[in-house]
C-alpha positions in Angstrom: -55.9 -122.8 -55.0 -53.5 -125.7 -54.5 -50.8 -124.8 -51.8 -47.2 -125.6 -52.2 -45.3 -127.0 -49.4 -41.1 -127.3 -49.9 -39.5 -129.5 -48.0 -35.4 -129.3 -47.3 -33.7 -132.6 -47.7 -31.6 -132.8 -44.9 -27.9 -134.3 -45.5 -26.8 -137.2 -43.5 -23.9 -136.6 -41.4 -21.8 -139.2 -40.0 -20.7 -138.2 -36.6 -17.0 -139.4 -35.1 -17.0 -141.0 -31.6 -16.5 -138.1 -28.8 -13.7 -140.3 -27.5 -11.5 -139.9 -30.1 -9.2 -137.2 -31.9 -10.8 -136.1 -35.3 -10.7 -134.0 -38.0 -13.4 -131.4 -38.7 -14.2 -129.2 -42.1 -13.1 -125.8 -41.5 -16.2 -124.1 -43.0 -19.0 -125.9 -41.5 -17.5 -128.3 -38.9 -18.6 -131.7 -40.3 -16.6 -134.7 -39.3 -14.3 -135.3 -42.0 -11.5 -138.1 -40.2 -10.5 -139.8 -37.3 -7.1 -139.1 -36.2 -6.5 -143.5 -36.3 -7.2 -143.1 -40.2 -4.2 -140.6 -41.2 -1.2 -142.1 -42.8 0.7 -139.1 -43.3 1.5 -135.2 -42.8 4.0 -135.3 -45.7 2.0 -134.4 -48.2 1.1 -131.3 -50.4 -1.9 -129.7 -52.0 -2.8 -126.6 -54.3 -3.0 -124.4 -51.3 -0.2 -125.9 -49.0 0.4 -128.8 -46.7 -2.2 -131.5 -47.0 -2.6 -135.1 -44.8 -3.2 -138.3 -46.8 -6.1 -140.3 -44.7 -6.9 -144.3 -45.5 -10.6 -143.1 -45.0 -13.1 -140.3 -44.4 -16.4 -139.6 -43.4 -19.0 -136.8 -45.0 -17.2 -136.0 -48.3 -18.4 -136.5 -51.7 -16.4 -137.6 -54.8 -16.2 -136.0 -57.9 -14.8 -137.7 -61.7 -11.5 -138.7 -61.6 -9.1 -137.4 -64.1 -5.8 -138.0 -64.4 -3.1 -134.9 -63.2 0.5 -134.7 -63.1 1.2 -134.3 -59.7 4.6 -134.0 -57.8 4.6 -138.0 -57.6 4.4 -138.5 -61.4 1.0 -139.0 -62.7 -2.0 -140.3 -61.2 -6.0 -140.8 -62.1 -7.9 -138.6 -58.5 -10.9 -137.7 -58.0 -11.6 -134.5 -56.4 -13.2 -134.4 -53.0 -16.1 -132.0 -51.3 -17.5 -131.6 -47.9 -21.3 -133.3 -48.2 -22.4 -130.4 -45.6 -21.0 -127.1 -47.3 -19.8 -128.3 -50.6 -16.2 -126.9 -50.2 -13.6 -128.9 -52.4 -10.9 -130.4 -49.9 -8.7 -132.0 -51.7 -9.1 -135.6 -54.3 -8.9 -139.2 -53.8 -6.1 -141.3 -55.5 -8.1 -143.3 -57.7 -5.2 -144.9 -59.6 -1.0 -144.9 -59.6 0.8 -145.3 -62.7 4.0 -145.9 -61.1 4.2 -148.9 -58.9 6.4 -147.0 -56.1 3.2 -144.7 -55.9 0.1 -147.7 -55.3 0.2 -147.6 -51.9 -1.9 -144.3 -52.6 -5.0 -145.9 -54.6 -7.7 -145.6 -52.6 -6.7 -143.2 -50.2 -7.5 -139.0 -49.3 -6.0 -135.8 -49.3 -7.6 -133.4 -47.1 -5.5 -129.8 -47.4 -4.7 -128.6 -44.0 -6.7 -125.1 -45.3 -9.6 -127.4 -45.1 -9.5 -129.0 -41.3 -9.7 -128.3 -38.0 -8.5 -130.7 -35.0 -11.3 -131.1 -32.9 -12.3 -133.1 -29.5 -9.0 -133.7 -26.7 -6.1 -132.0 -28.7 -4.8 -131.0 -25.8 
């Protein structure tokens, strides 16, 4: 009788320099941002306040679509933490309105999401 061995894949998990601020998922602590990549606290998500980040670390991307947001309308992507799979918030994939391109290509983490972590103090 043939024995069956499972194996776990692990995830890989990029890990932010000790030396700097960062921003960490909520539900699993994964490294999500360093503090050098936000652009801006001024921003708003489903469930609150949100950050808009020029990049992130250990998030997946779903389809984009596009949604009528408060900006007008845009094509985003939603976004999940690789680790735990919660949904953080979505990636500008495309602008229609040329006031609003500065966003293509950029995050929205919801602050419901993150956690400050390493030399907040």
């Amino acid at each position: 009788m043939a024995s069956i061995i499972m194996t776990r894949s692990k995830t890989f998990q990029a890990y932010l320099p000790n030396c700097h601020r960062t921003y960490s998922c909520i539900h699993c602590r994964a490294h999500l941002a360093n503090h050098d990549e936000l652009i801006s606290k001024s921003f708003q998500g489903s469930q609150g306040r949100a950050y808009l980040f020029n990049s992130v670390v250990n998030v997946g991307c779903g389809l984009a679509e596009e949604r009528v947001l408060l900006t007008g309308l845009h094509a985003v992507a939603d976004i999940y933490c690789e680790n735990c799979k919660t949904t953080l918030g979505w990636k500008y994939e495309h602008a229609f309105e040329s006031s609003q391109k500065y966003k293509e290509g950029k995050f929205i983490i919801e602050l419901a999401h993150m956690i400050k972590d390493n030399g907040w103090d």
